[in-house]
N, CA and C of each residue as an Amber inpcrd file, in Angstrom:
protein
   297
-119.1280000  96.8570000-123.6520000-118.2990000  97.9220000-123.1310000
-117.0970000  97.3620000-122.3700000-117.7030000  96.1770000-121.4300000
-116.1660000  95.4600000-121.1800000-115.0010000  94.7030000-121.8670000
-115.2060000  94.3230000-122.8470000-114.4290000  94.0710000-123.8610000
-113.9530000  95.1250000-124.5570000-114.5590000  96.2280000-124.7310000
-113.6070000  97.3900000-125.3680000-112.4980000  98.0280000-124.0430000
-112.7670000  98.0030000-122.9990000-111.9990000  98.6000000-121.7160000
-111.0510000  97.0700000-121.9190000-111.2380000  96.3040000-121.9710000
-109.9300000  95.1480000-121.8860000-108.8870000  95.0950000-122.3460000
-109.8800000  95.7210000-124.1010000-108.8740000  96.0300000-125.6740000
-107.9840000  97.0530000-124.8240000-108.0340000  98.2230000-124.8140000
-108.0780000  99.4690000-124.1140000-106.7790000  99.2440000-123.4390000
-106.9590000  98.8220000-122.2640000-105.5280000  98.2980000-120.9870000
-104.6950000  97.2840000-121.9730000-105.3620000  96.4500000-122.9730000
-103.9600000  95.4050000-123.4960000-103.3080000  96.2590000-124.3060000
-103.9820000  97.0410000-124.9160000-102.7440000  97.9800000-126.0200000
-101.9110000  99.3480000-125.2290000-102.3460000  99.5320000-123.4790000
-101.5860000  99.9690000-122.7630000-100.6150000  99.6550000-122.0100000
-100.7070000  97.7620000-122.0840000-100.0650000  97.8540000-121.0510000
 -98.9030000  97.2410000-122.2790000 -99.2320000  96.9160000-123.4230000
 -98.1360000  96.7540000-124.2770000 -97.2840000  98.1690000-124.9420000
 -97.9420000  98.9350000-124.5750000 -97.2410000  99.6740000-125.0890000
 -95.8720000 100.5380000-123.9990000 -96.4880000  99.8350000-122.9550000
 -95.6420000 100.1910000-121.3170000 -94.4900000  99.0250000-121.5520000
 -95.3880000  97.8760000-121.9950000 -94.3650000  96.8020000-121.8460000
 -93.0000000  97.7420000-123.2900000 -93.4000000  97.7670000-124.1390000
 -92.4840000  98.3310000-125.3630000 -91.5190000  99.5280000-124.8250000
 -92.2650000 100.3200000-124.0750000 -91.1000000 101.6790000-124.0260000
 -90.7950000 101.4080000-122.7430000 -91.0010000 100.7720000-121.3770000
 -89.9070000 100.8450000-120.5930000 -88.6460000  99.9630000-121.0490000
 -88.5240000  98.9290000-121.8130000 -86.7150000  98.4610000-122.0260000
 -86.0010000  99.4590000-123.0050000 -87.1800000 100.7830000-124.0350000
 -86.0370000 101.4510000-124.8010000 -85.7080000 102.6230000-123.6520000
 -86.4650000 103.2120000-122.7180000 -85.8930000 103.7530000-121.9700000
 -85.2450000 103.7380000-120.8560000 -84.3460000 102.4420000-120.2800000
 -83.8550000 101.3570000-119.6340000 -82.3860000 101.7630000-120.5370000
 -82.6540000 101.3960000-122.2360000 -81.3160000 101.2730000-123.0570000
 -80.8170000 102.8550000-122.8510000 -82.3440000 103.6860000-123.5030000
 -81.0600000 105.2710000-123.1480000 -80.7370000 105.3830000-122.1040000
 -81.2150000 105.2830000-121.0230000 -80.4660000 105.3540000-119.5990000
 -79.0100000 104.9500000-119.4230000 -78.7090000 103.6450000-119.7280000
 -77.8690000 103.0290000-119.9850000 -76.3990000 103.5910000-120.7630000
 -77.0260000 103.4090000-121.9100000 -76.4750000 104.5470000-123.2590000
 -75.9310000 105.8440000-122.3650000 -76.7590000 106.5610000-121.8250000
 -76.0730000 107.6650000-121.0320000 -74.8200000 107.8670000-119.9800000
 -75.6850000 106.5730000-119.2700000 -74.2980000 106.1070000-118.2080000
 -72.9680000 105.9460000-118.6170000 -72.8130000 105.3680000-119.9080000
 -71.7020000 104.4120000-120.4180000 -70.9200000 105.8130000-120.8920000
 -71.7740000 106.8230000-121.7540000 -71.2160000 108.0270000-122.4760000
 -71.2240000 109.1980000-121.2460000 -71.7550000 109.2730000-120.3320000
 -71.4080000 110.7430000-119.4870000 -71.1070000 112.2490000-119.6190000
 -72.0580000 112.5110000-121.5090000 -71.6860000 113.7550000-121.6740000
 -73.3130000 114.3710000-120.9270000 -73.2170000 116.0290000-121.2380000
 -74.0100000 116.7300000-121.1040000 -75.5270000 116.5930000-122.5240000
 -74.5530000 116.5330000-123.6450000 -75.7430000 117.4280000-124.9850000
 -75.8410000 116.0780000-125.2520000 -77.3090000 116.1590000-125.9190000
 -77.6510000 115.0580000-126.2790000 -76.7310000 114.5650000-127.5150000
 -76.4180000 113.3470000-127.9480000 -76.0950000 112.8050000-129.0760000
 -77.0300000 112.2710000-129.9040000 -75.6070000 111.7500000-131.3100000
 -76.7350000 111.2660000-132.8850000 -77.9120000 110.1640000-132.1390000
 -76.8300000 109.1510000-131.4900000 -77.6610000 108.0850000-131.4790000
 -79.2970000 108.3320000-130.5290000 -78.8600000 108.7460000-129.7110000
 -80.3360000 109.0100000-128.5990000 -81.1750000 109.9200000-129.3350000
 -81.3390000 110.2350000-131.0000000 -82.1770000 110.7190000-131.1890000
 -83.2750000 109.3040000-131.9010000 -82.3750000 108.9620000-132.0530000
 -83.5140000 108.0510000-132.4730000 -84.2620000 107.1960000-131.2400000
 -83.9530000 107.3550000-130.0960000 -84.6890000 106.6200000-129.2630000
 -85.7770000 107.9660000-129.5830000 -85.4580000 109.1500000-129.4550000
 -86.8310000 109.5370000-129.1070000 -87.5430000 109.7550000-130.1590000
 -87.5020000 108.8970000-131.7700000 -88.3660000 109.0010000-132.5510000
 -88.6450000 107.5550000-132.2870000 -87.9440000 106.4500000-131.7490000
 -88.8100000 105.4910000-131.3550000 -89.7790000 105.3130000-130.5750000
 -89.4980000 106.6110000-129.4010000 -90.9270000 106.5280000-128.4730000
 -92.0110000 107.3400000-128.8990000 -91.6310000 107.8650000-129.8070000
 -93.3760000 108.9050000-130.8270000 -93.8350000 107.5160000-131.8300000
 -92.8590000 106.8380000-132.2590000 -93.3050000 105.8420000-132.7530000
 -94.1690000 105.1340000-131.7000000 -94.0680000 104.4280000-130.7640000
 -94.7930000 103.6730000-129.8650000 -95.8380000 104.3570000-129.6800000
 -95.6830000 105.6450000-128.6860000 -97.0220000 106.6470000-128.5150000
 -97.8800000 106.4960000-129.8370000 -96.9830000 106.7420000-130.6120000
 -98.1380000 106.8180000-132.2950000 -99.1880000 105.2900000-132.5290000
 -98.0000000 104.2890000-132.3500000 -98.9340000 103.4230000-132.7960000
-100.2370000 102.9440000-131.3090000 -99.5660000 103.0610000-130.0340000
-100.9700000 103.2990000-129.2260000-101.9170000 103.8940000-129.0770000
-101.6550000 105.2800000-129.5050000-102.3130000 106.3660000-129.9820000
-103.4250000 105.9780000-130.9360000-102.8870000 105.0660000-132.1600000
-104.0060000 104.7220000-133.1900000-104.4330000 103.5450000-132.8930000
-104.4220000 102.5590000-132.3720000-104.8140000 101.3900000-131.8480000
-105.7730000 101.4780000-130.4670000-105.9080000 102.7870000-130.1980000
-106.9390000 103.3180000-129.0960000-107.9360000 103.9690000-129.8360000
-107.7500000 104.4680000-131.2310000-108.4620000 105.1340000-131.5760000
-109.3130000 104.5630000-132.5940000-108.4450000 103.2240000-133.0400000
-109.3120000 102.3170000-134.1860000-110.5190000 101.6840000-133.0630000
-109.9870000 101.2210000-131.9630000-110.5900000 100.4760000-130.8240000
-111.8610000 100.8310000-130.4090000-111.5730000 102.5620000-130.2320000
-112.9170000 103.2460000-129.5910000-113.8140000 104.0910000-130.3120000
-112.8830000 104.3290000-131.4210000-113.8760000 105.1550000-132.1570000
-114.4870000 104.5310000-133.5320000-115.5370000 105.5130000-133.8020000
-116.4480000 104.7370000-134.3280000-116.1030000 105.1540000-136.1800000
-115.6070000 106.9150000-136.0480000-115.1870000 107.3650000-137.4710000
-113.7940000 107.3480000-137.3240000-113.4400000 107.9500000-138.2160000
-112.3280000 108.7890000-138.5320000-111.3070000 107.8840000-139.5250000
-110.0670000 108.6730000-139.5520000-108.8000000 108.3210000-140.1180000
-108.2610000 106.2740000-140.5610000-108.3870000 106.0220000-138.6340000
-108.3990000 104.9240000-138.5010000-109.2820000 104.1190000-138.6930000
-110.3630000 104.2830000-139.1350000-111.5060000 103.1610000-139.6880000
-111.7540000 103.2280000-140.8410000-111.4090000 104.4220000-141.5990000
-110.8130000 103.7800000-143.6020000-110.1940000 102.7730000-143.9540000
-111.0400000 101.3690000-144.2420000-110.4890000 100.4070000-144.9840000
-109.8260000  99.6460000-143.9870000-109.9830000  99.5450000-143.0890000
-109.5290000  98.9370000-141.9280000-108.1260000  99.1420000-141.3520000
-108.1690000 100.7800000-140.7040000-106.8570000 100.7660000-140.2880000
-105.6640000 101.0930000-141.9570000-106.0940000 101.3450000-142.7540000
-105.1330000 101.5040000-144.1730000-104.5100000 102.4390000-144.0210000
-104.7520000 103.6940000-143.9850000-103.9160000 105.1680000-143.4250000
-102.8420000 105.2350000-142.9090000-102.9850000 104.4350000-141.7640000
-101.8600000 104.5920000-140.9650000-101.0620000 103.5200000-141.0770000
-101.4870000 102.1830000-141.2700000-100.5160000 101.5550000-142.0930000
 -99.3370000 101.4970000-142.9260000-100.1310000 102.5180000-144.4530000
 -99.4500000 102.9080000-145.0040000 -98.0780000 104.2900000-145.0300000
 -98.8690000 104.8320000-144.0170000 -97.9450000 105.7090000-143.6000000
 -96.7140000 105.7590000-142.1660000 -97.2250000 104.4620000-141.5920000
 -96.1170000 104.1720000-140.6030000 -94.3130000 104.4360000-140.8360000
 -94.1100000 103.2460000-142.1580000 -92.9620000 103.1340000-142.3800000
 -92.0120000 104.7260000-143.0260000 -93.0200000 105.2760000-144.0850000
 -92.4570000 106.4380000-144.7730000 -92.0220000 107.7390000-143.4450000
 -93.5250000 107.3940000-142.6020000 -92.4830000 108.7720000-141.7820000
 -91.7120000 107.7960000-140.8390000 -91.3340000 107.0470000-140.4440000
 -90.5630000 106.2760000-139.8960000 -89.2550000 106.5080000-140.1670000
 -89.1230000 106.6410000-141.1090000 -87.7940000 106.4850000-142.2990000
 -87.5890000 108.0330000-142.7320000 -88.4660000 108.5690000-142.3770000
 -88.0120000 110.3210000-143.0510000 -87.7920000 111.1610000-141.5230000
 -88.3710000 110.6660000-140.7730000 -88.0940000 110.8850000-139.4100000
 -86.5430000 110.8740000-139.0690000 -85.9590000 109.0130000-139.4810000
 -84.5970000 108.9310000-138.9560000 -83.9420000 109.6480000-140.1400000
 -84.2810000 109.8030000-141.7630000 -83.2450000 110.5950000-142.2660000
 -83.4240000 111.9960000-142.0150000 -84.3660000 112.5380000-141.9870000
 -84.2090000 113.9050000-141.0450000 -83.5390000 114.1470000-140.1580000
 -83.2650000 113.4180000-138.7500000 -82.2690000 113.3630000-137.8040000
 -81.0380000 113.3540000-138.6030000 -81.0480000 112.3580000-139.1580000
 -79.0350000 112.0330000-139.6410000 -79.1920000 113.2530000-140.5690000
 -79.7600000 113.7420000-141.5630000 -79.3940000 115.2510000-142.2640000
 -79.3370000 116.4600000-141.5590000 -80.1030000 116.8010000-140.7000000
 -79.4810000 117.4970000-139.6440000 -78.9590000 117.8200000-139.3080000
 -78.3760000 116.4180000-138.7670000 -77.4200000 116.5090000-137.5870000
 -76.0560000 116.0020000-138.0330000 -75.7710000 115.1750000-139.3350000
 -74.5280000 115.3600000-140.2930000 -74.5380000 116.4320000-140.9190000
 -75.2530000 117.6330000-141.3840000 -74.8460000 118.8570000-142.5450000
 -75.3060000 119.9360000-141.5060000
């Protein structure tokens, strides 16, 4: 049980380590631009931080749980499906928000 609570905090505190410098950059990003409405670019920070949440999200869940999604084939599911919504995510934003 202590080795799963270890797993547990390392894929938290990496995933703290991952999203505080992208939300450091939009901060930043904001300062430099000084509008009100959000813009193109800061949307993709915030499909990068569902990305992060996502992949801690499943790396807690391959970790602790015993069925499901994430324990088909070791983790294969979400694997395979990382990159596609990754990529339909950011062209969704840019179709959007160009047409």
């Amino acid at each position: 049980m202590l080795i799963l609570l270890h797993a547990v905090l390392e894929v938290l505190r990496a995933s703290v380590t991952l999203l505080f410098p992208a939300l450091v950059a939009q901060v930043n990003l904001r300062s430099k631009i000084g509008g009100n409405e959000i813009i193109y670019i800061e949307y993709f920070y915030f499909i990068l931080y569902v990305a992060i949440l996502g992949v801690s999200a499943n790396a807690l869940t391959f970790t602790l749980a015993a069925r499901g999604v994430s324990q088909v084939r070791d983790n294969l599911i979400p694997k395979l499906l990382f990159w596609p919504l990754l990529l339909s995510a950011c062209f969704a934003v840019t179709f959007v928000f160009l047409y």
